[in-house]
RODO-2510 file (C-alpha; in nm, 4 decimals, decimal comma):
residues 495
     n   res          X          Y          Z
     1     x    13,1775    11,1227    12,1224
     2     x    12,8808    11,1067    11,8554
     3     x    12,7415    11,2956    11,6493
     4     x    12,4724    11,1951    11,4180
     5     x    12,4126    11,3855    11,0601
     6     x    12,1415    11,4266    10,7994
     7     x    12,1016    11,5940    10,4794
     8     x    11,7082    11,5469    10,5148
     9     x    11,4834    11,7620    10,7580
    10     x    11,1732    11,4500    10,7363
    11     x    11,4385    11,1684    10,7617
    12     x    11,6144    11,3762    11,1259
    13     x    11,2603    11,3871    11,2112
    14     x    11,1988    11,0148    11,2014
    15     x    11,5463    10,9472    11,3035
    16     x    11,4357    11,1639    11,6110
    17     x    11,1113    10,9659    11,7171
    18     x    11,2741    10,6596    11,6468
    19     x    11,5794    10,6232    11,8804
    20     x    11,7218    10,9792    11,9732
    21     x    11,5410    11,0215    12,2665
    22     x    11,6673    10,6622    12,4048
    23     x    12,0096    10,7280    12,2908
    24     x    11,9985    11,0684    12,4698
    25     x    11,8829    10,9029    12,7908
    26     x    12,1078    10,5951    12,7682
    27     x    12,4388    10,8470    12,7137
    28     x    12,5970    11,1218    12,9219
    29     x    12,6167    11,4784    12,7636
    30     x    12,9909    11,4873    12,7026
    31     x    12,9460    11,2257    12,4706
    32     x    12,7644    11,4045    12,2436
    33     x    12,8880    11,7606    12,2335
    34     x    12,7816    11,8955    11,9149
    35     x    12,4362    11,7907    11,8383
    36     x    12,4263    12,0339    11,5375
    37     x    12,2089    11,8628    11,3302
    38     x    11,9021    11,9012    11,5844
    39     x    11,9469    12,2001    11,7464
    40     x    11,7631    12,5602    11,5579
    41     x    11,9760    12,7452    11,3185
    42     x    12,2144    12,5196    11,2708
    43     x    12,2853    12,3421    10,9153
    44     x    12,4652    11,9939    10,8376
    45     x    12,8235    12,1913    10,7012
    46     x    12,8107    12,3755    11,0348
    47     x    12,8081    11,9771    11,1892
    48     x    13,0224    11,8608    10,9823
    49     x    13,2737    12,1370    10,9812
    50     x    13,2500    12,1553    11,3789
    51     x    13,3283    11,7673    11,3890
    52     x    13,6617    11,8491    11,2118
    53     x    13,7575    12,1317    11,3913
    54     x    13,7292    11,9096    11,7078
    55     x    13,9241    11,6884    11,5225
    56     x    14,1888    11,8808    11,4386
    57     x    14,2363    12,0086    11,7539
    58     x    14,2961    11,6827    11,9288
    59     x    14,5320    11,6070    11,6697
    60     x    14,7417    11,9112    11,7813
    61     x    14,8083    11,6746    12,0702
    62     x    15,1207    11,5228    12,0930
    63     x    15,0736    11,1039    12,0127
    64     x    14,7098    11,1471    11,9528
    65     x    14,5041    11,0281    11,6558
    66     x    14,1681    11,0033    11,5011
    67     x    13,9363    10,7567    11,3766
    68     x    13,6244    10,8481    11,1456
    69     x    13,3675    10,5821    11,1081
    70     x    13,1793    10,6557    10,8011
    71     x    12,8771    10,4598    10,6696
    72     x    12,7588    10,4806    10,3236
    73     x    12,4078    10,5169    10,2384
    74     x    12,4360    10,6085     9,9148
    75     x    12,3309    10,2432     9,7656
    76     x    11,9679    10,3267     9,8689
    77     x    11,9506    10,5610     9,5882
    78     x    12,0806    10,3149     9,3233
    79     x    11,7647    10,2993     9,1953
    80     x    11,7365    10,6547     9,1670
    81     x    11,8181    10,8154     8,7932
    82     x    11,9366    11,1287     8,9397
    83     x    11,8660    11,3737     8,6590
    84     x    11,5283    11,2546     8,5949
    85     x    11,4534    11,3180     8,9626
    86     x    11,5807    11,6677     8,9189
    87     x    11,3637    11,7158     8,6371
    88     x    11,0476    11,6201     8,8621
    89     x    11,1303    11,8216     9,1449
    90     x    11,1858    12,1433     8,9186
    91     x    10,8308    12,0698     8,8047
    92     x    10,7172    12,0736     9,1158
    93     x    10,7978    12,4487     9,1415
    94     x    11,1327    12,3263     9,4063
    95     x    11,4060    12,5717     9,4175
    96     x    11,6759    12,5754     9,1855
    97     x    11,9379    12,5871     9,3925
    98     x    11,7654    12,3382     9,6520
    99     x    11,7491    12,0889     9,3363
   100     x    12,1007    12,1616     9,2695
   101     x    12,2574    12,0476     9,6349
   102     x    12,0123    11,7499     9,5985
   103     x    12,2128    11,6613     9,2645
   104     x    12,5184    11,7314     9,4443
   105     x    12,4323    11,4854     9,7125
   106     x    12,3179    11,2101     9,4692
   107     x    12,6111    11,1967     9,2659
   108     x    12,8691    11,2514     9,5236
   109     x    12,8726    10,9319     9,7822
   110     x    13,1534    11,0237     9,9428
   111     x    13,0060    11,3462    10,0370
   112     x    12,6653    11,1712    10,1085
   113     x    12,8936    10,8944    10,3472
   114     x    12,9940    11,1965    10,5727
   115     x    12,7193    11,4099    10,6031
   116     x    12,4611    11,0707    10,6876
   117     x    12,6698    10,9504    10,9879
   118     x    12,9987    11,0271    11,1081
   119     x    13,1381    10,8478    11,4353
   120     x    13,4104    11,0050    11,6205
   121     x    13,5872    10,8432    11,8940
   122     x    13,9072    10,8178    12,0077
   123     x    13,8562    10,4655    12,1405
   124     x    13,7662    10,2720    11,8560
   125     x    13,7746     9,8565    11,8258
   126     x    14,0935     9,8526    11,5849
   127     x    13,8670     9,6584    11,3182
   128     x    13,7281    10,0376    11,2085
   129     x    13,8728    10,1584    10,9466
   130     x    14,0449    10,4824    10,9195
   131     x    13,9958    10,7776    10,7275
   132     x    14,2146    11,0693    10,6557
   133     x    14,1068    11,3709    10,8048
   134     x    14,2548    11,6076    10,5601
   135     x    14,0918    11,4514    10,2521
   136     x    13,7495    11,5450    10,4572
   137     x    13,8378    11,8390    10,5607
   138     x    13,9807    11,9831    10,2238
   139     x    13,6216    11,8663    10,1015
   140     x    13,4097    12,0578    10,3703
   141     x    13,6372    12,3361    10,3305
   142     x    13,5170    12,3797     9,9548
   143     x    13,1672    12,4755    10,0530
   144     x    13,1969    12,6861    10,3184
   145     x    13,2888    13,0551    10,2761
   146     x    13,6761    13,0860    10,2455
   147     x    13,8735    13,3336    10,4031
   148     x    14,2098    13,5114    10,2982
   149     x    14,4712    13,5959    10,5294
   150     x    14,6821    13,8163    10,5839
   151     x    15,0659    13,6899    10,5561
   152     x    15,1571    13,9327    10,8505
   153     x    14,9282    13,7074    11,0996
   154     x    14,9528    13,3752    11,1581
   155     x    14,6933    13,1386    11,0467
   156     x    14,6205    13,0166    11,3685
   157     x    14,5563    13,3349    11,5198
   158     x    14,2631    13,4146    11,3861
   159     x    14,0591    13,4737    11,0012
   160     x    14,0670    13,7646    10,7649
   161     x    13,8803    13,8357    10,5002
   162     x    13,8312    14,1366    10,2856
   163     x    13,5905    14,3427    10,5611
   164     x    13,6343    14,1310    10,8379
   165     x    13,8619    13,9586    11,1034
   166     x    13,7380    13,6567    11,3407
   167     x    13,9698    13,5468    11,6197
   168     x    13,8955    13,2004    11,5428
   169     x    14,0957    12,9491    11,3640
   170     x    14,0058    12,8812    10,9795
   171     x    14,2066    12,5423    10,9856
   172     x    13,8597    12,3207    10,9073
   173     x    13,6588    12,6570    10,7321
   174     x    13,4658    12,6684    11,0202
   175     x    13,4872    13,0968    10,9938
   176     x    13,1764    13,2189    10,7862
   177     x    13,1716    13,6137    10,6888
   178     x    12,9672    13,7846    10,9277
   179     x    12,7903    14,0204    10,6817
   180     x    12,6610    13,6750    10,5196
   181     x    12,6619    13,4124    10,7888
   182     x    12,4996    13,4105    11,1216
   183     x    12,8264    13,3682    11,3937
   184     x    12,6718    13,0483    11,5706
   185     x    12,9795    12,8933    11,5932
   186     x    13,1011    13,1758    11,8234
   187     x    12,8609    13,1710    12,1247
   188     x    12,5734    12,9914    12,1322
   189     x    12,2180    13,1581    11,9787
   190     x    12,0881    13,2623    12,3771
   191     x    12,3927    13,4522    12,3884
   192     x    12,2924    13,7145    12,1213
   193     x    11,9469    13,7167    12,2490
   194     x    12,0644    13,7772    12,6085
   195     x    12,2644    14,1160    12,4024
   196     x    11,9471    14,1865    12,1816
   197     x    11,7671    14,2351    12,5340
   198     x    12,0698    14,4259    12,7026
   199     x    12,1014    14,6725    12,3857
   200     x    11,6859    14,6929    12,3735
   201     x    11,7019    14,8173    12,7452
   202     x    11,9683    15,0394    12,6912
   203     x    11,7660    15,2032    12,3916
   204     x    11,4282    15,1952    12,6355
   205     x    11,5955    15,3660    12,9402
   206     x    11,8859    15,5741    12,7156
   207     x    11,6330    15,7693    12,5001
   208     x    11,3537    15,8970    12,7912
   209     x    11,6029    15,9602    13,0531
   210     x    11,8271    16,1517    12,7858
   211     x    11,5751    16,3824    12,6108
   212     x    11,3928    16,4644    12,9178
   213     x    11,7649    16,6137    13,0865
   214     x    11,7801    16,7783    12,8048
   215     x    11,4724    16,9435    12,7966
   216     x    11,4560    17,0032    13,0973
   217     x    11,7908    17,1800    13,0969
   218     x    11,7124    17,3538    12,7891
   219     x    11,3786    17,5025    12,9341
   220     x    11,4833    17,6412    13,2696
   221     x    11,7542    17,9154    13,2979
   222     x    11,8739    17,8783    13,5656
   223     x    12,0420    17,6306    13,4755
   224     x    12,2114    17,7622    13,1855
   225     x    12,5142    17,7619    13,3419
   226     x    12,8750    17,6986    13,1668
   227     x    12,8267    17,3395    13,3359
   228     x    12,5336    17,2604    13,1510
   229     x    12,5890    17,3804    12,8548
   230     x    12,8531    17,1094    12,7855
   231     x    12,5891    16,8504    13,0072
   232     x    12,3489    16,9466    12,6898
   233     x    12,6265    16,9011    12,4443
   234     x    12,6719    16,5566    12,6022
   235     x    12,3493    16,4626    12,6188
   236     x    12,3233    16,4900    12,2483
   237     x    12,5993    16,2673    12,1859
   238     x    12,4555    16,0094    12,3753
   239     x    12,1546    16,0445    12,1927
   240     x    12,2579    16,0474    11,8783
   241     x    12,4562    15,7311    11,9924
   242     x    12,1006    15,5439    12,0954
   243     x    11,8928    15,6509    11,8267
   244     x    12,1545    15,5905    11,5265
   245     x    12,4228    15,3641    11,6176
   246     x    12,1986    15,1050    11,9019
   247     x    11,9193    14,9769    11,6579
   248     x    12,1793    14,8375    11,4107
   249     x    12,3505    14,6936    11,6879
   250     x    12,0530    14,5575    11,8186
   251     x    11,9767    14,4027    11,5045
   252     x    12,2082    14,2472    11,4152
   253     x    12,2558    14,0663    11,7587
   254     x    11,8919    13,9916    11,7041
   255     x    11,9991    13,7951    11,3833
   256     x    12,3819    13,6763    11,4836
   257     x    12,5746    13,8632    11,2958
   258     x    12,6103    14,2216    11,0702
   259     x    12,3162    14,1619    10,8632
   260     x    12,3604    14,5389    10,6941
   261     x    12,6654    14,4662    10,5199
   262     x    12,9643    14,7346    10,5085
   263     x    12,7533    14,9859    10,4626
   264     x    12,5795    14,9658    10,7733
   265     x    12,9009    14,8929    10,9287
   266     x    13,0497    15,2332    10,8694
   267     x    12,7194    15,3673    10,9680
   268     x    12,6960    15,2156    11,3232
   269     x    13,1053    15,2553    11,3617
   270     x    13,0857    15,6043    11,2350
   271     x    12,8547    15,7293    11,5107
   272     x    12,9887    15,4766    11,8100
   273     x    13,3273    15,6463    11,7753
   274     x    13,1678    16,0018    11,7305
   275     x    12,9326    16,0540    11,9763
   276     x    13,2096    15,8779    12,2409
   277     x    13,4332    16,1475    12,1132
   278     x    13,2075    16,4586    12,1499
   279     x    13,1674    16,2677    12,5006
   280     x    13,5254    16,2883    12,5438
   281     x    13,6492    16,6371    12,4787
   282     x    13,3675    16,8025    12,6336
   283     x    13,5016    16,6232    12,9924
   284     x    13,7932    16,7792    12,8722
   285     x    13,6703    17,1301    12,7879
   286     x    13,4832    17,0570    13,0958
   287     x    13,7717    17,0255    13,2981
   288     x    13,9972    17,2723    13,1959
   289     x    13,7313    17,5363    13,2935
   290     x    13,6817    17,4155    13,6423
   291     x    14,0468    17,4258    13,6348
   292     x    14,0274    17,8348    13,5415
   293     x    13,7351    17,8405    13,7787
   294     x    13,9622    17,7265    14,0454
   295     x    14,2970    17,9292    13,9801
   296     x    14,0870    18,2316    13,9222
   297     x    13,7299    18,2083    14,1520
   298     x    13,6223    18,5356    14,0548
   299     x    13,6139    18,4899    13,6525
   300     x    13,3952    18,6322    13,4222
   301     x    13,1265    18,4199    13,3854
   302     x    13,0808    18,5566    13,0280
   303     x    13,4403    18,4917    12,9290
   304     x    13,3097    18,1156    13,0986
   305     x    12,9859    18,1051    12,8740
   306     x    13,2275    18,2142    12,5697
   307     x    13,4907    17,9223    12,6425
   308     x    13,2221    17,6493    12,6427
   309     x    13,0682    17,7880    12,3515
   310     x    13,3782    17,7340    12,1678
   311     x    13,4894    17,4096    12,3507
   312     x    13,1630    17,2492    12,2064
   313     x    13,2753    17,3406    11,8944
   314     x    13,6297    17,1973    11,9255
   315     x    13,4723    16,8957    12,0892
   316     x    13,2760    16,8299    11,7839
   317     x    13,6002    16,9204    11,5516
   318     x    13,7755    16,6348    11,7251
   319     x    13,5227    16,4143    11,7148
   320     x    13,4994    16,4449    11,3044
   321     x    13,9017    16,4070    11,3047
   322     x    13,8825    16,0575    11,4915
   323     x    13,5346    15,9063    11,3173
   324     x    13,5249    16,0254    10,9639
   325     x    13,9284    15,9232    10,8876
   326     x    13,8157    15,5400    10,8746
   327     x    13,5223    15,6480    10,5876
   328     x    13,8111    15,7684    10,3376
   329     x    14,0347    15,4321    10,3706
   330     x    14,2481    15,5586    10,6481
   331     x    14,1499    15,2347    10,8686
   332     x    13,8383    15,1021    10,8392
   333     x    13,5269    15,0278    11,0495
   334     x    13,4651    14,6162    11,0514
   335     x    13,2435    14,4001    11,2798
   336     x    13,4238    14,2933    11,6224
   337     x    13,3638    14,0319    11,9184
   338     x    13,0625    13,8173    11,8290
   339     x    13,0794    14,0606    11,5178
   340     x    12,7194    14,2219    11,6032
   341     x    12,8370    14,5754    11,6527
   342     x    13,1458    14,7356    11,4668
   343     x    13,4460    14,9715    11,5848
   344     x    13,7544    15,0404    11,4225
   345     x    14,0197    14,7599    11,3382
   346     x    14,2232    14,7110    11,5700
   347     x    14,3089    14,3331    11,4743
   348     x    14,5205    14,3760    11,1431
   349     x    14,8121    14,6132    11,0115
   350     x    14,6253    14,6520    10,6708
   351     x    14,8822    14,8363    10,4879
   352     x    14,6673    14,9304    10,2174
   353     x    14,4632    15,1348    10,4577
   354     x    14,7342    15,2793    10,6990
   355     x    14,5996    15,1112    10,9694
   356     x    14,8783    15,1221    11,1750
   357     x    14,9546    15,4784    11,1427
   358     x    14,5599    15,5446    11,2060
   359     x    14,5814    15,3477    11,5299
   360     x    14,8677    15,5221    11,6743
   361     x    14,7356    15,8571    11,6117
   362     x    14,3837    15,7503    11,7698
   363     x    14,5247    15,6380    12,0373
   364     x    14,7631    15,9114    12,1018
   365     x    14,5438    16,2228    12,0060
   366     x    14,2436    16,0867    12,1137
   367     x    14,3290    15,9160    12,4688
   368     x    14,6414    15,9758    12,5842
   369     x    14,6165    16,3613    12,5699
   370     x    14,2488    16,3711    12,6904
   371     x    14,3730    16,1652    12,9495
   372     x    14,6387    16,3292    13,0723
   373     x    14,4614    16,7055    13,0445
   374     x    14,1989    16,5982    13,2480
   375     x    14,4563    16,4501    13,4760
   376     x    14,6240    16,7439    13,5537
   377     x    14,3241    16,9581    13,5756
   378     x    14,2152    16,7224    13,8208
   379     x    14,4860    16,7492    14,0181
   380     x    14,4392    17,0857    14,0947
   381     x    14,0508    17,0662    14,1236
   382     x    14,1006    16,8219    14,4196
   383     x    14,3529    17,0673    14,6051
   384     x    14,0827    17,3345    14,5755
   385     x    13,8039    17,0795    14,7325
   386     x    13,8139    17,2379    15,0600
   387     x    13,9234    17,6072    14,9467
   388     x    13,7297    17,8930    15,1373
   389     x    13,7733    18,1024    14,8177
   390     x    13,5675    17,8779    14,5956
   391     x    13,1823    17,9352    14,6477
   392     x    12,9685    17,5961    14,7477
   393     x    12,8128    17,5601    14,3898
   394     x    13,1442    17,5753    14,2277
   395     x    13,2839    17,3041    14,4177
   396     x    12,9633    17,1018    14,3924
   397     x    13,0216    17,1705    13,9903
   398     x    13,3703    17,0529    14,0294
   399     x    13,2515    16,7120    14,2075
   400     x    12,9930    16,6732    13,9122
   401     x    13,2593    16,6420    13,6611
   402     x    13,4742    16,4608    13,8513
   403     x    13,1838    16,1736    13,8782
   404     x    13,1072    16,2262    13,5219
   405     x    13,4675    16,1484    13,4130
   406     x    13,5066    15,8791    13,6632
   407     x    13,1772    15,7452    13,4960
   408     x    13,2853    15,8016    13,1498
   409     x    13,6155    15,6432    13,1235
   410     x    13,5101    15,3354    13,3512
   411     x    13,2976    15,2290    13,0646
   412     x    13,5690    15,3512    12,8009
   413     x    13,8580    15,2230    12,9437
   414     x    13,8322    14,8600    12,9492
   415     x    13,7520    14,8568    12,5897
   416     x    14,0091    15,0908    12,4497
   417     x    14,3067    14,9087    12,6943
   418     x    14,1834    14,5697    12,5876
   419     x    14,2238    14,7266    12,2074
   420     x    14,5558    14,8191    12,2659
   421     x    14,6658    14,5167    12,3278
   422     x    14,5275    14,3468    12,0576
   423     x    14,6674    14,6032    11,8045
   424     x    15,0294    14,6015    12,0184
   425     x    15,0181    14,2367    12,0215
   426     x    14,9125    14,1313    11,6419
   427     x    14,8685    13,7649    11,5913
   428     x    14,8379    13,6838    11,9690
   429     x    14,4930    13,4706    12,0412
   430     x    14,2203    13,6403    12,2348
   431     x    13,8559    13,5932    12,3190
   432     x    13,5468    13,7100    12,0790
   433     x    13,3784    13,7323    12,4373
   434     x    13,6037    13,9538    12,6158
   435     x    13,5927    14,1705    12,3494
   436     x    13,2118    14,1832    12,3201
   437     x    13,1849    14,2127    12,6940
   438     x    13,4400    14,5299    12,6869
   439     x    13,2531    14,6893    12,3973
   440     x    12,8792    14,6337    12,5241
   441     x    12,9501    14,7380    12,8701
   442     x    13,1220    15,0263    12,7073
   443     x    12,8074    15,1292    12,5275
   444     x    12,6159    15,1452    12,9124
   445     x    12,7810    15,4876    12,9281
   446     x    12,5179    15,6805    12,7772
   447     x    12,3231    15,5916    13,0953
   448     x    12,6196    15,7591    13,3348
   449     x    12,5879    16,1446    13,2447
   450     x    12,1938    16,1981    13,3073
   451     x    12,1797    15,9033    13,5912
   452     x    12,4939    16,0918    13,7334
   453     x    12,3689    16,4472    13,7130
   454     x    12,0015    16,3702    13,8772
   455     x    12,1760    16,2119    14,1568
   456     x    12,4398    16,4113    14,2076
   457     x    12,2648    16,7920    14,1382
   458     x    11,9771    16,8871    14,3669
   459     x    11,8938    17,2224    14,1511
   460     x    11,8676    16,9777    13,8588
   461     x    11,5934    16,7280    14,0260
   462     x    11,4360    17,0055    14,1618
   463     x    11,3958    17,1690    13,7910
   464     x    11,3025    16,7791    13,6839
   465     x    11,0393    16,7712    13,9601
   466     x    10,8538    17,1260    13,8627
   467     x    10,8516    17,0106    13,4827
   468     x    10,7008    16,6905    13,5538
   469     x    10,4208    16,8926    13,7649
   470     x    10,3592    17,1711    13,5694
   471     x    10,5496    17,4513    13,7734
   472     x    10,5214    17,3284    14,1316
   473     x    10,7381    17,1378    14,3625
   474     x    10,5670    16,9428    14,5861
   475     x    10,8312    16,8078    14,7553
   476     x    10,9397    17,0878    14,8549
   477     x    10,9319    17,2718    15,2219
   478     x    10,7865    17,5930    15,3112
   479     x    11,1228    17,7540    15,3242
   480     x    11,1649    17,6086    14,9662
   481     x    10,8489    17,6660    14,8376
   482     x    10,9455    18,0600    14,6765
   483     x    11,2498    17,9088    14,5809
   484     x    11,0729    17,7000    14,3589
   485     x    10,8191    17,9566    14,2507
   486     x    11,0514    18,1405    14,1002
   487     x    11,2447    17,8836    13,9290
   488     x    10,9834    17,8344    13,7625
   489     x    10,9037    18,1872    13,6775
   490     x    11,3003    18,2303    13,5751
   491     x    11,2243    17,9162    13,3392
   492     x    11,0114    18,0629    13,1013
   493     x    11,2534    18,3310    12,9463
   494     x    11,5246    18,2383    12,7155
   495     x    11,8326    18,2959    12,7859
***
């Protein structure tokens, strides 16, 4: 394979009228693999650290070896006083640090021999002569980022630094911080457009179809039930989730990687994990009340009102005990997948943070005992389907959370099981995209509860229907039409 460098924007440019459409024509595609040096956002370390990396990796191979051809151009600048060119250029208002990598390249040929044209191939006529790979390597290594790792996880698993961890090999210093470095080198550039789009149409649909449940179930009593009282407490979570925690998300997937630094990392993190867990343990205050409901069918429906009052209280406790511990160095929140949207570390042991102890305790306060509530409640919910004792609405209420839980922990599950094994499994190799695809499909949830609710709950559309025309139902029969007269009239007072 080939791949052809340059330090110099004009000179690719000429190189690129001159003969790279003719040797793109005259050569198949898997001969030429990389092509950083012509493709957008890409610099010449990014080529030249890629080309080593792919080098490397063959050499993993048993009986396998590597030839670098490297030509030397640097004798067309012997007539070049390097210093005094520097001096011009600075004149000419150039930037300093622009006039500094020039120097750099001018007085180091061997750095100036690899960047202008390296040939890889594994087929070589033996009259090339070879290079060693380390030497180069060790010398791109120098100017990109460095890493640190972590002596608990093996180097080949993936890189650590002091706010981050990439699941990619740092062998050839290919790994660039993602708070500093767009994450190219992970998925191609189309890739976090296609997720700029997907988290822009989650924020378009998320935010209209969200406020206007809300307000709708906010402005008509009737249906200020126990039910939707906790549907309102949901619906705020999931907005607070679009408005606060999507943008940044969105943004930095628009860029390639966490442009706000640690600060915004926390920030997005912070209100991921707590509006998922307000989500959470309202199902499950949810759940255990339709479990009352059904034990007891004739229960106080103020004693019903009073329990969800205080369940959205203890479903916002428990949300602060799960997504503020990672703020005060008890874990911490750090970018994950393509590393455009952050969530708490489940990829290192971080002593120094308790990470371990953090994990276990999410895990087992925060999913296994929601899980296993709602399980049981369920359980008995489903017995009562067909009970005589249980009026119609109640056992439509009990299908509606069913669907909503089913909904919720579709999304959630995927995500938190494929966490679990990373953290249960420290060092093992895994994919930046099945992580990303776990955590952005786990984001579509905010969608489930409203989408869910209209489809599911006539009385709701038919409260959506009268809001949206001012008080009357159009859709509605003759039979129906008082019915919807006086919702509407019951809509007006407060509760």
């Amino acid at each position: 394979m080939t791949v052809v460098l340059s330090h110099s924007h004009p000179a690719m440019k000429c190189f690129e009228r001159l003969v790279m459409r003719h040797i793109k024509t005259q050569l198949p595609p898997s001969l030429d693999p990389l092509q950083f040096a012509y493709r957008p956002n890409r610099s010449t370390d990014d080529a030249i650290t890629s080309t080593l990396h792919l080098a490397l990796t063959h050499l993993d191979n048993k009986d396998s070896y590597v030839r670098m051809l490297s030509t030397d151009f640097s004798s067309a600048f012997n007539t070049i006083i390097p210093q005094h060119l520097i001096e011009k250029l600075s004149l000419l208002g150039l930037n300093t640090s622009l006039c500094n990598w020039i120097l750099d390249i001018l007085t180091s040929p061997s750095i100036l021999a690899l960047a202008l044209l390296t040939l890889l191939s594994l087929s070589l006529p033996p009259f090339v002569p070879s290079f060693s790979l380390l030497r180069a390597a060790s010398e791109s290594r120098s100017r990109v980022t460095s890493t640190h790792g972590d002596p608990d996880i093996p180097e080949s698993a993936g890189s650590q630094g002091p706010d981050f961890y990439i699941p990619v090999s740092n062998t050839t210093g290919l790994v660039r911080s993602p708070h500093e470095y767009p994450q190219y080198y992970l998925a191609e550039p189309w890739v976090f457009s296609f997720l700029t789009i997907y988290m822009f149409f989650l924020i378009l649909i998320g935010i209209p179809v969200n406020l206007f449940t809300l307000c709708v179930t906010v402005l008509h009593k009737n249906l200020r039930t126990p039910v939707y009282y906790m549907l309102v407490n949901m619906t705020m979570a999931d907005l607070i989730v679009i408005v606060v925690s999507f943008p940044f998300t969105m943004h930095a997937a628009m860029h390639g990687y966490f442009v706000h630094g640690q600060i915004g990392c926390n920030f997005e993190g912070f209100f991921t994990v707590h509006g998922t867990q307000i989500s959470l343990w309202s199902l499950v205050v949810l759940a255990v009340e339709r479990f009352m409901v059904s034990c007891r069918p004739g229960i106080d429906i103020r004693f019903r009102r009073k329990f969800i009052v205080k369940g959205i209280s203890f479903s916002w406790l428990m949300a602060f005990s799960c997504s503020l511990p990672p703020l005060f160095e008890w874990s911490r929140y750090i970018p994950e997948g393509l590393q455009c949207s952050c969530g708490v570390d489940y990829y290192t042991l971080k002593p120094d943070l308790f990470n371990e102890s953090f994990i276990n305790y999410m895990f087992t306060v925060h999913l296994v005992i929601p899980l296993t509530v709602i399980s049981l409640c369920f359980g008995r919910l489903l017995c009562g389907v067909n009970n005589d004792a249980i009026d119609k609405n109640e056992r439509d209420a009990n299908c509606l959370t069913v669907l909503l839980t089913l909904g919720f922990f579709m999304c959630w599950l995927p995500y938190a099981s494929f966490g679990w094994h990373i953290f249960s499994n420290q060092g093992s190799a895994f994919s930046p995209f099945a992580m990303t695809l776990t955590s952005f499909f786990a984001k579509s949830s905010v969608l489930y509860n409203p989408l869910i609710c209209i489809c599911m709950d006539k009385q709701l559309r038919q409260c959506m229907v009268i809001t949206l025309c001012h008080g009357k139902n159009p859709f509605a029969d003759k039979d129906g039409a008082s019915e919807s007269s006086s919702v509407s009239s019951r809509s007006v007072a407060p509760a």
